[in-house]
C-alpha positions in Angstrom: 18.4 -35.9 -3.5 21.6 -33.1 -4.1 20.8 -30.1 -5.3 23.0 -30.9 -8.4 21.3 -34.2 -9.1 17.9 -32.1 -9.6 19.2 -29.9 -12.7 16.8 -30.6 -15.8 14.5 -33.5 -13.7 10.7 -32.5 -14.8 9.0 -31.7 -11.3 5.5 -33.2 -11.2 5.2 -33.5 -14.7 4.9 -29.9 -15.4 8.1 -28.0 -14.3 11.6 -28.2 -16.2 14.1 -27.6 -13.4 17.1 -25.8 -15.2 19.4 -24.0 -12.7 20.0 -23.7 -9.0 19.7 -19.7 -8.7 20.0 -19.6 -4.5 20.5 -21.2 -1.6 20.1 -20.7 1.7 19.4 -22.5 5.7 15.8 -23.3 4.7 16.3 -24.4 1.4 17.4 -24.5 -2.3 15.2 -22.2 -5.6 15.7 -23.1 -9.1 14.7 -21.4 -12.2 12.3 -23.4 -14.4 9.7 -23.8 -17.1 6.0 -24.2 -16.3 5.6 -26.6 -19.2 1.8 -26.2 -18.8 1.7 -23.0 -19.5 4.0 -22.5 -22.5 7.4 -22.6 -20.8 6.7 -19.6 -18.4 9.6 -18.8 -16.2 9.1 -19.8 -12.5 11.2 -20.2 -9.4 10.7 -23.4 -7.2 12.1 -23.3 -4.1 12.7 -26.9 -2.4 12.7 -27.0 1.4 16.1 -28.6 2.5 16.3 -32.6 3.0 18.6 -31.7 6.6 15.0 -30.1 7.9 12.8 -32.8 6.8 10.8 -33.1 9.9 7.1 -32.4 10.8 7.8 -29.1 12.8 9.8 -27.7 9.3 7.1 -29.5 7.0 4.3 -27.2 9.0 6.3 -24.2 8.7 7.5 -24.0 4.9 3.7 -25.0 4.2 2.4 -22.2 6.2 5.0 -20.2 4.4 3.5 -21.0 1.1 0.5 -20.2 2.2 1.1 -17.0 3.6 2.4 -15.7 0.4 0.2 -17.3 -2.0 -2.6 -15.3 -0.2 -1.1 -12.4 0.2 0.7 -11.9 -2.9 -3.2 -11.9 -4.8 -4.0 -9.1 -2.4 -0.6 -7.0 -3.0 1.8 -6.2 -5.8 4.7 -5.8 -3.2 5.2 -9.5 -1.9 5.8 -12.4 -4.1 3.9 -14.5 -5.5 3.4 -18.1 -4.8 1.3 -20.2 -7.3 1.4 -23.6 -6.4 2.6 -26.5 -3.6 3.8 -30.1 -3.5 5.6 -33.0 -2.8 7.9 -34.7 -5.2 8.5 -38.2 -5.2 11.0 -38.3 -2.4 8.6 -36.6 -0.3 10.7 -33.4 -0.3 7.7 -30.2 -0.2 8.1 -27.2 -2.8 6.1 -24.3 -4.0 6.6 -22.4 -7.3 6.7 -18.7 -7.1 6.8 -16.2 -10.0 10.5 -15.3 -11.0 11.5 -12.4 -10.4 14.9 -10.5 -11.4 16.6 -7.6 -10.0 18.9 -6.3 -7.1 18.3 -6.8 -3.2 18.0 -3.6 -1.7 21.3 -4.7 0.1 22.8 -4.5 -2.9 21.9 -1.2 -3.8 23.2 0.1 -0.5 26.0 -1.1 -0.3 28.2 1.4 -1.5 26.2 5.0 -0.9 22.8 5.9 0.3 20.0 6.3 -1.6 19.0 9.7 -3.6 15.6 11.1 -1.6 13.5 10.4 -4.7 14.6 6.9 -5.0 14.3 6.4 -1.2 10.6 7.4 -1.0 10.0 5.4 -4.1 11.3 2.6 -2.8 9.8 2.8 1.0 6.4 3.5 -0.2 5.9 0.3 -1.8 7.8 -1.8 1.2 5.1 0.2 3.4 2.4 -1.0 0.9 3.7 -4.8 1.3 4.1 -4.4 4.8 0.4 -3.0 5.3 -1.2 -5.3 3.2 1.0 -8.1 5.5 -0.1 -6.6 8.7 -3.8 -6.5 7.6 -3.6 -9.9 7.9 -5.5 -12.7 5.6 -8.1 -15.5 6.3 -6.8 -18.4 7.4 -8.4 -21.2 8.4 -11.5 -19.0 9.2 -10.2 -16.7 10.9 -8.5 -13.2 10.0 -4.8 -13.1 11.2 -2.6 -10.2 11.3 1.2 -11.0 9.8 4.3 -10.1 11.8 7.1 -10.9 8.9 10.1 -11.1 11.7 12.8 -10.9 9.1 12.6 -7.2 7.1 16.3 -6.3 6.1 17.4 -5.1 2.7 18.3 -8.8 1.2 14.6 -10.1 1.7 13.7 -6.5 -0.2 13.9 -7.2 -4.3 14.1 -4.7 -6.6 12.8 -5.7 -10.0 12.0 -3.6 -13.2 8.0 -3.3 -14.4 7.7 -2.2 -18.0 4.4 0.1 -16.7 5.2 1.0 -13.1 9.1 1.2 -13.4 11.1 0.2 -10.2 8.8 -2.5 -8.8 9.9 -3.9 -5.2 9.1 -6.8 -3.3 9.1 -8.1 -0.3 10.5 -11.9 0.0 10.9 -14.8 2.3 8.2 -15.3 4.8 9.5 -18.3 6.0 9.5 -17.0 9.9 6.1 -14.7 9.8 3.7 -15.3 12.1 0.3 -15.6 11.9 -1.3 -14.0 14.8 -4.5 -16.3 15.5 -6.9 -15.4 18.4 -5.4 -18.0 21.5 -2.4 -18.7 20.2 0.7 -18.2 22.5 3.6 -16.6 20.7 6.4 -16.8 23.3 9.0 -19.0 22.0 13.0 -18.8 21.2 15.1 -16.5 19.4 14.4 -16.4 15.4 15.6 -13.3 12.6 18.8 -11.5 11.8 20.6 -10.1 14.5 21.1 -6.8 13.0 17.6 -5.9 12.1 15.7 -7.0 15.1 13.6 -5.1 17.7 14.5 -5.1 21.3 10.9 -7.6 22.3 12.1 -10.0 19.0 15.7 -10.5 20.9 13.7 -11.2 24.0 11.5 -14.0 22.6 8.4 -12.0 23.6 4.9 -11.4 22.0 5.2 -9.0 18.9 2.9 -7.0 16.7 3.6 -5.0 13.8 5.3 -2.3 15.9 8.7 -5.2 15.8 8.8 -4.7 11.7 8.3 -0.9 12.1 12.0 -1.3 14.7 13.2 -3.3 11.4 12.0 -1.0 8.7 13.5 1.7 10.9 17.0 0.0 10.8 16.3 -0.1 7.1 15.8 3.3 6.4 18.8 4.3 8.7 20.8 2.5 5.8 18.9 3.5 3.3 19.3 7.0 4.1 22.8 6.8 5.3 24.7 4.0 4.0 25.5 2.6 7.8 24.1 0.9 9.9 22.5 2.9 13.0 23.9 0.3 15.7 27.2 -1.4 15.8 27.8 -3.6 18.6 31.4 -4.6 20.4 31.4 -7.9 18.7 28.6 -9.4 16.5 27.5 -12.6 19.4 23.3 -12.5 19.9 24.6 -10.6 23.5 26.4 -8.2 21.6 23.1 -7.2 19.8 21.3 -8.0 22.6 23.0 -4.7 24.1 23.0 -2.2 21.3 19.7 -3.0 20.5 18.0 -2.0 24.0 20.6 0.3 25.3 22.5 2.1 22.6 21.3 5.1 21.0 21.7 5.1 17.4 24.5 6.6 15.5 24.2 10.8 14.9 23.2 11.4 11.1 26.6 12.5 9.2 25.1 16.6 8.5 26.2 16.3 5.4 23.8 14.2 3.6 21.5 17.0 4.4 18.3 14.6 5.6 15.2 16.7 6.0 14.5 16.8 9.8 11.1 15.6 9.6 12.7 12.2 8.1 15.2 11.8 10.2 12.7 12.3 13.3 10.7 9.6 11.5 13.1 7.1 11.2 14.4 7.4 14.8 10.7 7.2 16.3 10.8 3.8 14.4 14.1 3.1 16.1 12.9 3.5 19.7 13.2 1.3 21.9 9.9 0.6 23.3 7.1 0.0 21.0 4.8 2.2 22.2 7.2 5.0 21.4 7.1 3.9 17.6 4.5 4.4 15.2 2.0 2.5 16.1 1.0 1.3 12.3 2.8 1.8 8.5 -0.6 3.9 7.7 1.2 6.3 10.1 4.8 5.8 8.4 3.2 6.2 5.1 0.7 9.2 6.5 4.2 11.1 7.3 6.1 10.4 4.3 3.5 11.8 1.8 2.9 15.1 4.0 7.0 14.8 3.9 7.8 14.1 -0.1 6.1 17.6 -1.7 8.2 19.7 0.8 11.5 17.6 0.2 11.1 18.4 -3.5 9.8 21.9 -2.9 13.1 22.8 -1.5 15.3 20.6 -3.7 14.1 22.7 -6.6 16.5 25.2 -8.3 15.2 29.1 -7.1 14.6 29.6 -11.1 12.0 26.4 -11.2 10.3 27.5 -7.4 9.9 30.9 -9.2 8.1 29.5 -12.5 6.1 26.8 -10.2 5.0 29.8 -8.4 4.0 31.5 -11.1 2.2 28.3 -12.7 0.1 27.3 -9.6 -1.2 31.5 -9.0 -2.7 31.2 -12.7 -4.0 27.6 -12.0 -5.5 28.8 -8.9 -7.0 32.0 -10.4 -8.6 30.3 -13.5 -12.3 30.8 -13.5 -14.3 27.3 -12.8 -15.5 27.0 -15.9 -12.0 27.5 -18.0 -11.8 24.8 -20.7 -9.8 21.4 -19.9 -8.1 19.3 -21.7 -11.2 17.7 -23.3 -12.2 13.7 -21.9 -13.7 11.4 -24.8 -16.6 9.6 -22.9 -16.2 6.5 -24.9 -12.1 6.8 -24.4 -13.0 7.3 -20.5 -15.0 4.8 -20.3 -13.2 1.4 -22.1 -10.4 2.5 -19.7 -12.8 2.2 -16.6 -14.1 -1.2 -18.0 -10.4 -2.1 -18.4 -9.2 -1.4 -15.5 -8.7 -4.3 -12.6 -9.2 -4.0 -8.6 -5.6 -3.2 -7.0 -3.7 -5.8 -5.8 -2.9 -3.8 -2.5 -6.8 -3.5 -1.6 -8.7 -6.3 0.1 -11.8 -7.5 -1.6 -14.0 -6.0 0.2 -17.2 -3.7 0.5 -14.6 -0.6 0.3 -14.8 2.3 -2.1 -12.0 4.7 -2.8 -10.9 7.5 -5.1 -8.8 7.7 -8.1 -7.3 10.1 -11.0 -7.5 8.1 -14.0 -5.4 9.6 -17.6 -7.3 9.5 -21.0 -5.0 10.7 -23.5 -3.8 14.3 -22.0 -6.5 14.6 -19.4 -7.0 13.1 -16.4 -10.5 11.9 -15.3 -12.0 11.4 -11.3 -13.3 8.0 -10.1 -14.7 6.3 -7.4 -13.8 3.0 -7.3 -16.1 0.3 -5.4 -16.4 -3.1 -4.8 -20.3 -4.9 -4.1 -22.2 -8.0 -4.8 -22.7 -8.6 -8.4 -26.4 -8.3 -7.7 -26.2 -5.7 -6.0 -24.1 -4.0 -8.6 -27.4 -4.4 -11.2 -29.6 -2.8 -8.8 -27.1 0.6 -8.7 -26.8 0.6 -12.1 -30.6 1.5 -12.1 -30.4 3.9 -8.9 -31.0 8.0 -8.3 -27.2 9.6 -8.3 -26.7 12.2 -5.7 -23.3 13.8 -4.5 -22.3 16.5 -1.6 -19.3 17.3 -0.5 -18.6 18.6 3.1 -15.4 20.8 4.0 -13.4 21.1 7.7 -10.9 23.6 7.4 -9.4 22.8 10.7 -8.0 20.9 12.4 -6.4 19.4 9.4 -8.0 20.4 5.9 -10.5 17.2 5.0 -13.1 16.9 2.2 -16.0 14.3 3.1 -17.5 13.1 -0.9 -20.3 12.1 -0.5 -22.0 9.7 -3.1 -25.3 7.9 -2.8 -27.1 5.7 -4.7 -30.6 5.3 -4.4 -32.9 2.8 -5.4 -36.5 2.9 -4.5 -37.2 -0.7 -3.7 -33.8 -1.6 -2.7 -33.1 1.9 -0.6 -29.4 3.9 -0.2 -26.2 2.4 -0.9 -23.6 5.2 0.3 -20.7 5.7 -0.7 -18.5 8.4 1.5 -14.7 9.0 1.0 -12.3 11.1 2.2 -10.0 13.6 0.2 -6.9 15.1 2.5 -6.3 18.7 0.9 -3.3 18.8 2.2 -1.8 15.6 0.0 -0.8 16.2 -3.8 -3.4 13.3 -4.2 -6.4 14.9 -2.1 -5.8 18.2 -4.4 -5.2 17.2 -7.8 -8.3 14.9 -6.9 -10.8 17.8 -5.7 -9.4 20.4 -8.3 -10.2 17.5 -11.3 -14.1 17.6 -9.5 -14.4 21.0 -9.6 -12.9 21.9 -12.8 -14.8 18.7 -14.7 -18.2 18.8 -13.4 -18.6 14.8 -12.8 -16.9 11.8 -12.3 -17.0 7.8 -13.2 -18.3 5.3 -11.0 -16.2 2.0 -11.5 -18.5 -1.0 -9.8 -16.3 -4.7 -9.0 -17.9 -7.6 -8.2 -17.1 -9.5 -5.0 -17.4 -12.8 -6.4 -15.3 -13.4 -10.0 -13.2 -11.4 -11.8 -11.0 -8.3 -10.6 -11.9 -6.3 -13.8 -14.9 -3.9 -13.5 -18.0 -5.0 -14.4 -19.9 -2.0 -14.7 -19.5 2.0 -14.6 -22.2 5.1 -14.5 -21.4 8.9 -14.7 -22.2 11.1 -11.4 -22.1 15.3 -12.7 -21.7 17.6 -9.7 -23.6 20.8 -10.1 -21.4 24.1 -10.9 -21.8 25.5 -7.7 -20.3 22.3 -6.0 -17.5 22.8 -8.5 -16.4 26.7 -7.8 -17.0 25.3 -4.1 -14.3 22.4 -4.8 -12.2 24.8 -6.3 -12.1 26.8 -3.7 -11.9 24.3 -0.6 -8.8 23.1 -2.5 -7.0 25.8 -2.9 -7.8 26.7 0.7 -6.7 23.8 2.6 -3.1 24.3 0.2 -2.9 27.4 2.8 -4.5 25.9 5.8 -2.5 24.0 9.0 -1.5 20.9 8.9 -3.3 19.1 12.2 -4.2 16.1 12.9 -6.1 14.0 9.9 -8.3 11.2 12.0 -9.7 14.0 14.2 -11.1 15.8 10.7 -12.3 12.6 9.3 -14.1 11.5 12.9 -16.0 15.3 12.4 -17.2 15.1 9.0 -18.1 11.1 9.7 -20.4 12.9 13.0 -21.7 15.6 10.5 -22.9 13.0 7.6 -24.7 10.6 10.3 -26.6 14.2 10.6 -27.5 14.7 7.1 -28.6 11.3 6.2 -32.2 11.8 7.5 -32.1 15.1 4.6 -30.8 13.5 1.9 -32.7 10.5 2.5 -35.9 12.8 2.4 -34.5 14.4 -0.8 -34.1 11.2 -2.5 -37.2 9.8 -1.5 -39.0 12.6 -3.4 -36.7 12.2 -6.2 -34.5 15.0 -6.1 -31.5 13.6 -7.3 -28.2 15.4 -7.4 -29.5 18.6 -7.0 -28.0 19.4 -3.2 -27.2 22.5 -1.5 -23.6 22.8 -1.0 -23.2 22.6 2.8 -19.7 23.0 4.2 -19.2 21.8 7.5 -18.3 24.4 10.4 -17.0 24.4 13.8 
């Protein structure tokens, strides 16, 4: 069936074909109506009738697949919502429509501004974690290599709450990386944008996006590409990318050096010279961001912010906040719904919330439902541990005790040298408690259930203190911080098991950890 013959047919009696909106080697999308849900726009994207063979079948199926799972678990990459066949046997899948610009779009003509670049990169790193994770299939939990990461397959679409909103697109070569399974095979991806072991038909990991992301960011920053080759044949990139260095950054777009040494680390040409993950990537761009804006302020704002953070610093612990309605605080925790970009898992994790003018602490964490009533009924304690060096970490420490049932602990780390770890252990010590958000495993991804934790005022000058101290501190190395603390809590369970056990809840000495 042509592509124009399809224009208004009702696709398994439930969606209204109306235009063709791309098309491509793989296939043709349309915008339609999901008739069964009120006429909500979707895009359905046909897999072209010269591919119609098993091998292709297998392979847009699996692409289907591969982003209906993993656009549940992440915001960033799009969303597929259902697969068929129509009557002529042709397979489709309808995916939510998004509108926008390609990243290669926005590039086209001049780089991006540094705010709009680490906007922008931070959620492709999102997409591409969550990706490189890797999702259950058939069993098993396979890693995602997407093989094709260039700025056409990156959309840029407007959210009415989060603002620029991007996502990642077209799966349609990513592999699944299944225990076994032998991954040497031909040549697939865009010539421009692929890694040195890609072009060879070798094995890849993740480290073959990071090469592509790097080639991304080149342009992003710059507005060029970092490699040109003598003429665009596969031997022609074949040659720039494993022996040409890429092309010196043009001084006067004044890229912070730390950035540029980032994106050229992705652009090496063996991957163990590249980041090894995009938790690194995304571990250096938020140490990089507050300094990039630091220095990009005017010398009139530096001396006001200056000013503003010695009396925010100096104010006593118990200075008066912007008050937090407990019944405001919590409907928002029972309204609030598991992030798309964390795994549903036993995981817990911190988070600012905003109530009016104020902003609220939270740990957010994910059980069995029935394990969930049992907590709800438990002893509350909390201690927080502090490693000035190498790298300035906070260890929270929350544990929920139940006397049949015993500890359920709940440890997270805060890095004081991140706006997030700071604004996070100053909200703790100014505030006194914080909101326990409990999500079920099974279900719904709204909370079920929340309980308040206080922190006793000496924990709070402590926080204070620790936070404004690790602002100062070194920057080192983060995992060698976290292993520490991890080594020094495995110490003081056996204490604060006893305390528990005689029912001393919450009412800890403050024990920073030294070395």
């Amino acid at each position: 069936m042509s592509a124009e013959s399809r224009h208004r047919r009702l696709l398994a009696n439930r969606y209204q074909l109306l235009e063709l909106i791309g098309s491509g080697a793989m296939g043709q999308v349309y915008r339609a109506e999901d008739k069964l849900l009120g006429g909500v726009t979707v895009a359905v994207k046909f897999l072209s009738q010269a591919l119609l063979n098993k091998r292709m079948r297998e392979r847009f199926e699996r692409e289907a697949t591969i982003s209906a799972l993993l656009g549940e678990r992440s915001i960033h990459i799009v969303r597929v919502k259902d697969y068929g066949v129509d009557e002529k046997e042709i397979p489709f899948y309808v995916m939510e429509f998004l509108q926008g610009e390609s990243l290669s779009e926005i590039v086209k003509y001049h780089p991006l501004p540094l705010s709009r670049f680490f906007n922008l990169t931070r959620q492709i790193c999102f997409g591409m974690e969550c990706a490189h994770k890797g999702i259950i299939f058939q069993g098993e939990l396979c890693p995602i290599i997407h093989r094709d990461i260039k700025p056409s397959n990156i959309l840029v679409t407007q959210d009415s709450g989060l603002g620029e909103l991007v996502k990642i697109l077209d799966f349609g070569i990513a592999k699944l990386i299944q225990s076994g399974e032998s991954q040497t095979q031909s040549f697939m991806g865009t010539l421009a944008y692929c890694s040195p072991e890609q072009m060879e038909g070798k094995e890849l990991d993740s480290r073959s996006d990071i090469y592509s992301l790097g080639i991304m960011v080149y342009e992003m920053l710059t507005g060029e590409m970092p490699l040109f080759p003598d003429n665009s044949s596969f031997g022609g990139w074949y040659e720039v990318h494993h022996y040409a260095e890429p092309r010196p950054v043009n001084p006067g777009l004044k890229i912070p050096a730390a950035l540029e040494e980032l994106m050229l680390r992705c652009l090496a040409k063996a991957p163990s010279d590249r980041p090894q993950t995009i938790g690194e990537i995304l571990q250096t761009l938020e140490q990089i961001e507050p300094l990039v804006k630091e220095a990009q302020q005017p010398v009139k704002e530096k001396v006001v912010a200056k000013e503003h953070k010695s009396k925010l610093t100096s104010l006593p612990t118990d200075a008066p906040l912007a008050p937090i309605n407990p019944t405001i605080a919590k409907e928002i925790c029972l309204q609030s719904f598991w992030p798309k970009d964390k795994p549903r898992q036993k995981i817990v994790f911190p988070s600012c919330l905003k109530a009016g003018e104020a902003y609220f602490a939270s740990l957010w964490v994910m059980l069995d439902q029935d394990d969930i009533a049992t907590r709800m009924a438990s002893l509350r304690y909390n201690q927080f541990l502090y490693l000035p060096t190498p790298h300035p970490m906070l260890l929270w420490i929350t544990v929920l005790y139940h006397k049949e049932h015993g500890p359920r602990w709940l440890p997270c780390y805060l890095d004081l040298k991140t706006p997030v770890g700071q604004r996070t252990a100053r909200i703790l010590g100014e505030s006194g408690r914080y909101w326990i958000l409990f999500f079920a495993l099974e279900g719904s991804d709204q909370c079920l259930n929340m309980i308040t934790a206080s922190i006793p005022p000496n924990q709070g000058k402590m926080l204070t203190e620790w936070a404004n101290a690790g602002q100062m501190a070194p920057m080192g190395k983060p995992q060698i911080s976290k292993r520490m603390l991890k080594r020094e809590l495995e110490k003081l369970k056996p204490k604060i098991l006893i305390k528990l056990e005689a029912g001393f809840a919450n009412s800890p000495e403050i024990t920073p950890s030294k070395h």
